[in-house]
C-alpha positions in Angstrom: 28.6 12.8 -8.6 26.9 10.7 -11.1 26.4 11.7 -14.4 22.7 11.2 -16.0 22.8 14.0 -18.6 25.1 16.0 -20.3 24.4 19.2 -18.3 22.9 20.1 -14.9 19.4 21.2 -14.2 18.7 22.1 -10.4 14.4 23.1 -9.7 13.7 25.1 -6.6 10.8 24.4 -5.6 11.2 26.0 -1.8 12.0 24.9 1.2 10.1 21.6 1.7 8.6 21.7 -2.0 5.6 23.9 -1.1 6.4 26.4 -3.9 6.9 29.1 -0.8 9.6 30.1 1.4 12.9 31.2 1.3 16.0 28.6 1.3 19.1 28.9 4.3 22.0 30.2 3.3 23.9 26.6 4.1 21.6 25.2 1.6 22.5 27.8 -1.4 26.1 27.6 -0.2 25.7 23.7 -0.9 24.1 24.1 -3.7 27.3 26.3 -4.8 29.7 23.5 -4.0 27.8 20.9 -5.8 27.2 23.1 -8.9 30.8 24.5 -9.4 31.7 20.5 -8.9 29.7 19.9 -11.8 30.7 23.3 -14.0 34.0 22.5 -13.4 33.6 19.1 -14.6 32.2 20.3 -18.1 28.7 20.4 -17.2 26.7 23.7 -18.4 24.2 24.1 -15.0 20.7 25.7 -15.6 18.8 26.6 -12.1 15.3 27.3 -11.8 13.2 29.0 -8.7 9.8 28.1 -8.1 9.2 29.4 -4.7 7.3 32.5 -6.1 4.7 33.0 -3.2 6.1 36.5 -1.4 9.2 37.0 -4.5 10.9 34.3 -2.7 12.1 32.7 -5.9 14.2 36.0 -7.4 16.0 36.7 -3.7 16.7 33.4 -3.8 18.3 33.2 -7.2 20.1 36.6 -6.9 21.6 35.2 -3.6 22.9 31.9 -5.3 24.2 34.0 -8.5 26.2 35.9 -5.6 27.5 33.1 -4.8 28.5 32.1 -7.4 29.5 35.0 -8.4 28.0 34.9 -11.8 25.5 36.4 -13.6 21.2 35.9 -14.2 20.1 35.0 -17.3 16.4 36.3 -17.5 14.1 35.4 -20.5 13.1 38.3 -22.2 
């Protein structure tokens, strides 16, 4: 892993970058290797969904806070 910042910041922006679509469970479970990497590292990790069209982007985030077992910060 190489180090560019001082935290992590991870943009979904679906499943070939079309803003649409769900993402595989191998690719959030990858995601959740490569993130707890970094966390455990030091680095504070900040993931954003922008796969909005058919509430893709909230499944998608509750799935990967799942695995991660942590929980969603939502901006009020």
């Amino acid at each position: 892993m190489l180090a560019t910042a001082e935290h992590v910041d991870v943009r979904g922006h679906g499943p070939g970058g079309r803003y649409r679509g769900h993402y595989r469970g191998n690719t959030l479970d990858k995601w959740r290797r490569w993130l707890k990497k970094a966390c455990d590292a030091g680095y504070p990790a900040y993931v954003y969904f922008d796969n909005d069209q058919k509430s893709a982007a909230p499944k998608d985030a509750a799935k990967l806070s799942e695995l991660m077992d942590v929980r969603i910060d939502r901006d009020e």
